[in-house]
N, C-alpha and C positions, 0 to 999 in steps of 0.2 A: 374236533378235528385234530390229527395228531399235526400239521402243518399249514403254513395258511397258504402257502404258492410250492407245487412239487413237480419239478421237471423231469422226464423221459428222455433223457438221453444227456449228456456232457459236454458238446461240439458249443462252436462257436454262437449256435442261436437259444443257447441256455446258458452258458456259465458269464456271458456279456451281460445280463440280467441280474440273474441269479446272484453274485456277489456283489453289485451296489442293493441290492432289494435284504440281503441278510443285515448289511453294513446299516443298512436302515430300520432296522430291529424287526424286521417278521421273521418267523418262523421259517424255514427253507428248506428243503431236500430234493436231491439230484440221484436220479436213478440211472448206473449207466451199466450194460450186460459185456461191452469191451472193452475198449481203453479211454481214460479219461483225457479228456477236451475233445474228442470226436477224430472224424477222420483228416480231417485239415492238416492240425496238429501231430496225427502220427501215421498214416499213411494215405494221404493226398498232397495238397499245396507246397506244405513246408519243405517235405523231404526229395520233392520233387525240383525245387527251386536249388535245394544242395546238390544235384546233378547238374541240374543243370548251369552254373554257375562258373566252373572251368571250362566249359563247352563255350559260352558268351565270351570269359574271357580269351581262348586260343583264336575264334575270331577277328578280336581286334588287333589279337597281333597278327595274323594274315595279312590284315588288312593293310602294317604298318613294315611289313617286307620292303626293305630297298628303301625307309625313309625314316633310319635310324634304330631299327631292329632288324635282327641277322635269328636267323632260328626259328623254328614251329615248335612247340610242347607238345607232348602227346600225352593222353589219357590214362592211366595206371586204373581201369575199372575198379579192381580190388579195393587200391588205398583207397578209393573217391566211395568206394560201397564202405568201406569201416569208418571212415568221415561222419557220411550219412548216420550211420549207424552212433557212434558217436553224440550227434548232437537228439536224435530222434529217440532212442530207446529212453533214454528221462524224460521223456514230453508225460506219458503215459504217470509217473508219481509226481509230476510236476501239476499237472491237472488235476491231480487227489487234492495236494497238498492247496494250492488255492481257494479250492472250497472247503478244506477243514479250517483254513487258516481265519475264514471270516464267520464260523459256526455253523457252516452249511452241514446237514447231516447227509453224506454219503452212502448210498445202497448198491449192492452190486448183485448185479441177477436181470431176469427179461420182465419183465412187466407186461401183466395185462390188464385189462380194466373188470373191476366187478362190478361196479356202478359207477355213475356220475361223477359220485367223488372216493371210489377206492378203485385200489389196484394193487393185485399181489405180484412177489414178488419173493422164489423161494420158499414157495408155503404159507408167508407171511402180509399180513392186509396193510396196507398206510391209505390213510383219509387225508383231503384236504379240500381245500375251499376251493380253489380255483388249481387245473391242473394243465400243465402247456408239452405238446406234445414237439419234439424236438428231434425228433429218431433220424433226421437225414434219408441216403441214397444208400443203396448198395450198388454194386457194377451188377450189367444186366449177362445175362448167360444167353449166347445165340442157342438156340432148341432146334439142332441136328444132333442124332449121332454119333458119336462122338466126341461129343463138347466137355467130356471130361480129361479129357489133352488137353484142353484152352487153359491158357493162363491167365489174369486178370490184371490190373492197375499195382492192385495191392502186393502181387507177385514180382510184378516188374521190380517193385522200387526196393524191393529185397534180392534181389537177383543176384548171386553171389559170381558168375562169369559170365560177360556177354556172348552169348552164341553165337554162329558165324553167321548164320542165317535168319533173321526175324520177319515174321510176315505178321503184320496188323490187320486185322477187321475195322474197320470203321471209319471215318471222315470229321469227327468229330473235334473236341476238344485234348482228349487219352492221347487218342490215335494220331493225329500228327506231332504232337510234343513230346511224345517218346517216339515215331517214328525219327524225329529231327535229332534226340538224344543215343537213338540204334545208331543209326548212319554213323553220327561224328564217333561215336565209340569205337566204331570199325566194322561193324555188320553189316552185311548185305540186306536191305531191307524193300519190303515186298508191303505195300498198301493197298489192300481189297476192300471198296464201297459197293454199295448196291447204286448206286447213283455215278453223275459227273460232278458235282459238289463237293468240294469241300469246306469248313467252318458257315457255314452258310450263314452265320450272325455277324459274321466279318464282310465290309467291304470288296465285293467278288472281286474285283480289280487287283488290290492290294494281294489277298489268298490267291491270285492266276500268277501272280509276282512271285511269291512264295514258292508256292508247286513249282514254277518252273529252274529255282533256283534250287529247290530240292532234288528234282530230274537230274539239272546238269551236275549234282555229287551222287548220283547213281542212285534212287532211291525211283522203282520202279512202281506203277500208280497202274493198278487192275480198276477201272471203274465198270459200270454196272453189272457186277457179278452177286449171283447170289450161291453162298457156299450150303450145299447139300449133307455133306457129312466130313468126318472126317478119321483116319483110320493108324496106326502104327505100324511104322514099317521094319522090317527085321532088324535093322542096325539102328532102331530107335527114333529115327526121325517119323516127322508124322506126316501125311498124304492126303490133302483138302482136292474135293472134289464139288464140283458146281456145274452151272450152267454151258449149256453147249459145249459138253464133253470136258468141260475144263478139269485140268488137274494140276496140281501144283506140292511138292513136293520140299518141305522146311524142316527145320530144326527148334523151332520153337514159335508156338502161334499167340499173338495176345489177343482177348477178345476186349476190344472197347467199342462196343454197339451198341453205350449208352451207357447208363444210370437209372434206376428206380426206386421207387418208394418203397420202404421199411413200414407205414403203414399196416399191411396185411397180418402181421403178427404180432398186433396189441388187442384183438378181438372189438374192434371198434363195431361190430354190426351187431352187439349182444346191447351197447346203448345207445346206440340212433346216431352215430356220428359219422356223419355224409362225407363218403371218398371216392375215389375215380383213379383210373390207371397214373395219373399224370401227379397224385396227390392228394392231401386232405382238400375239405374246399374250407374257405374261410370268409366272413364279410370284412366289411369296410374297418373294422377291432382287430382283427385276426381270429374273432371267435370262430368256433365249428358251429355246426347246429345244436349241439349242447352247451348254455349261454355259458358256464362256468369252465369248459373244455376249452384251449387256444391252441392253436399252433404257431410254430415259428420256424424260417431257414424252409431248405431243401423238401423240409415236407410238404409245404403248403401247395397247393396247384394254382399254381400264377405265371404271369407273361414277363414278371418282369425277373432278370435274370438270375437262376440257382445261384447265387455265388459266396462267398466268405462272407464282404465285407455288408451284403446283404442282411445275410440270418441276423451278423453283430448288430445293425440295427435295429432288426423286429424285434430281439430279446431287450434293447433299450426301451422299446416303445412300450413294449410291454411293463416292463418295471415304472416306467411313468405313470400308466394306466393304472397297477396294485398300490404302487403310492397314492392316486387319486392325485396327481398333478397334471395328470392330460385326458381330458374326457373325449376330444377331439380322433375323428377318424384317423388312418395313419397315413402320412402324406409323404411321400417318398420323395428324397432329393434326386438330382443328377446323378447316375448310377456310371460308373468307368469301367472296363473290362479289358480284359488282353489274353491274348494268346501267345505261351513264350514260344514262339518257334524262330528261326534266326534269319532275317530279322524280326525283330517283335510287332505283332499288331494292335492296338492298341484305340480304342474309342469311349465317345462320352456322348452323352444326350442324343440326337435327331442322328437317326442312320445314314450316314453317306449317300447309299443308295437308295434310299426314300428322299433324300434330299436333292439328287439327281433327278430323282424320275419326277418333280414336283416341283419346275421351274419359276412357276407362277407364285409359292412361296416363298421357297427360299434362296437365298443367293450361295453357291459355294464358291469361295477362291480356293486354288489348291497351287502346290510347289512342290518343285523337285529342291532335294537339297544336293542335288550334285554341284553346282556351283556355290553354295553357301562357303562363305570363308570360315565359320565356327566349324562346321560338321568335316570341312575337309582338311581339316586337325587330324584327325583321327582316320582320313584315309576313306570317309564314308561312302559306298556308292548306294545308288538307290534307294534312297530316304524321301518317302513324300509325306504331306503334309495338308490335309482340306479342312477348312475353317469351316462352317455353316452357320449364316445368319437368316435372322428372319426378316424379308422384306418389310414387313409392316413395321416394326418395333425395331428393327435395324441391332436386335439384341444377339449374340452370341448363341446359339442355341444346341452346337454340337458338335464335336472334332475327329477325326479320325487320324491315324500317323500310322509310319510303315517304317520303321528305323531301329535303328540298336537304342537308341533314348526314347523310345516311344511312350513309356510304363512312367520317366518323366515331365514329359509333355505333356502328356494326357493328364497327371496328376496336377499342372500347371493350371492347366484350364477349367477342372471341376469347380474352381471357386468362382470365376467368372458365368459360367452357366449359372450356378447356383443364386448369385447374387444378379442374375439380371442384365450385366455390364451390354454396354455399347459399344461399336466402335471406336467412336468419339471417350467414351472413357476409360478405354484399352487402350489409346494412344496417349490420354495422360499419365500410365504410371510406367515410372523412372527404375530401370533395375541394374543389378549389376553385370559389369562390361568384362570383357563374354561372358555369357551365359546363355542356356538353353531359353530363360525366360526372353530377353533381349533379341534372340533370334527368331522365337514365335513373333515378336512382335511385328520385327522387320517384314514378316507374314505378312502381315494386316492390310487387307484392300486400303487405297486411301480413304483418308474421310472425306 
């Protein structure tokens, strides 16, 4: 075998792996067809977090009008695109250079499978023992008509002038965090779902919070339409038509009506390796149905959620597994997620809303932080905060927050899930005065 472990693709749920497993002297190599470390790294999370970032900040000083700051900033799209550009354009040889750096042999080109254990790539075959398939999502394309107007995630975060007018497809996770990023920029923006939903993995409470908060800065919300086609209009703008004669008329459309599996063009049904629209399938290892075949990240078809700091751990588990230090199924800790929209939303463990509807289990206490004397520093309104315990076990079991520190709070509490904590022993530990910690505390039902 020319390698003993060979990953398909470069993103976060291969090269998390892949470099302590080379550092550990096996043989290694990382196939990737576009830019290295994946799409995180150069066109999803990161470069999207550089957008948005002066946007969070001009809010708190909104917030801080008439209570010691005089002034609003405004957005200089441009500089804020060449910033981006900036930090993002080296991701792509910064990702090379990590896995050269620890002997990983790098290939570049699409990979398909010849057998079990090869796959070409350029004309050229590589064997290896065990091979883990890593390939991620790509943005899905709505199939009207049209749909080559649409613009994509990938496009947005390159977008060299904001349009005046943006209208978003979807309800999702794309679609409202650039829609929030359209708005504050200065666009007119326009949010078409096929539903009345929004983030649906979010707390409906919290996201009815949101939407309405995005309403009152102009940001206009088409629910259940479905768009039929779409057409250019003489002076370039493009013309979406849909249900019940609807017609709507923009300057620039993005399609975020999801993500899907890259799956389909590794020729997985030439070796027996069971996939499904939503992903590979994998058991309780991450294997496929071919035992020496694994997946990892965004490809796998699982419940539990697509996200970064996900995939980082399955390509860890895996590398324990090639070491032969974990024979054990893989057992997934307390998982935290967020949404940056403004304010941010932000959860860990037992859903809000499962924890509601399921009073017989769990206890939720929840707060507003409009009167918190830490949060009203900074001028905060409408910050809330639900704890969720489990009646039985009286243990911590899952938080949800609605605030501009949300993405810290929530990162607060992952240790106490994780570790089991109680009430009783969340109200022994001592932190520092003020602090975010210090103020979840003051949370806490009494004991």
């Amino acid at each position: 075998m020319d390698f003993s472990v060979l990953y398909i693709g470069s993103g976060q749920a291969s090269w998390n792996g892949a470099v302590p497993l080379a550092k550990s002297g096996q043989k290694v190599a990382v196939i990737e067809e576009s830019q290295y470390g994946g799409v995180c790294s150069n066109k999803g999370c990161n470069a999207k977090i550089i957008l948005d970032k002066p946007l969070e900040l001009i809010e708190r000083v909104k917030d801080m009008q008439g209570r010691g700051l005089d002034g609003v900033p405004s957005v200089n799209w441009e500089d804020l695109m060449a910033h981006k550009h900036e930090l993002i354009v080296p991701q792509d040889a910064h990702g090379k250079e990590r896995l050269y750096n620890v002997g990983i042999t790098t290939i570049t080109g699409h990979a398909e499978f010849v057998d079990s254990h090869t796959v070409v790539v350029n004309g050229q075959k590589y064997t290896a023992d065990n091979i883990v398939i890593a390939t991620g999502l790509r943005p899905h394309v709505l199939d009207v008509p049209g749909n080559e107007l649409f613009a994509n995630s990938t496009d947005f975060l390159s977008l060299p002038h904001m349009p005046k007018h943006v209208t978003v497809l979807g309800g999702g996770f794309v679609a409202i965090e650039f829609a929030t990023i359209a708005n504050a920029v200065g666009a007119q923006v326009d949010v078409i779902t096929r539903s009345n939903r929004l983030l649906r993995q979010f707390p409906a409470s919290y996201v009815d919070s949101v939407k309405a908060d995005l309403k009152a800065r102009g940001v206009r919300f088409i629910p259940d339409m479905n768009i039929h086609s779409a057409a250019k209009t003489a002076d370039g703008q493009i013309t979406l038509t849909g249900d019940h004669e609807f017609t709507l008329t923009t300057d620039y459309v993005l399609d975020a009506t999801g993500r899907v599996p890259n799956h389909d063009q590794l020729n997985l049904d030439a070796i027996g390796v069971k996939a499904n629209s939503r992903g590979i399938e994998v058991n309780e290892y991450l294997q496929t149905s071919v035992p020496n075949i694994y997946a990892a990240g965004d490809a796998i078809d699982k419940t539990i959620p697509k996200l970064t700091p996900t995939a980082a751990f399955e390509s860890r588990y895996l590398t324990a597994r090639f070491k032969g230090t974990n024979d054990q199924p893989i057992k997934y800790p307390a998982i935290s997620e967020i949404v940056f929209t403004s304010p941010r939303i932000a959860q860990v463990g037992v859903h809000l809303d499962a924890a509601l509807a399921d009073s017989d289990r769990y206890e939720v206490a929840e707060a507003s932080y409009d009167g918190d004397w830490f949060r009203q520093v900074e001028n905060e309104q409408g910050g809330q905060l639900a704890l969720i315990f489990d009646k039985q076990t009286d243990q911590l079991v899952g938080a949800a927050e609605k605030s501009n520190n949300a993405d810290n709070t929530i990162n607060a509490i992952v240790p106490y899930i994780q570790m089991k904590m109680t009430k009783e022993q969340l109200n022994d530990l001592v932190y520092v005065f003020p602090s975010i910690e210090y103020t979840l505390q003051r949370r806490l039902p009494l004991v």
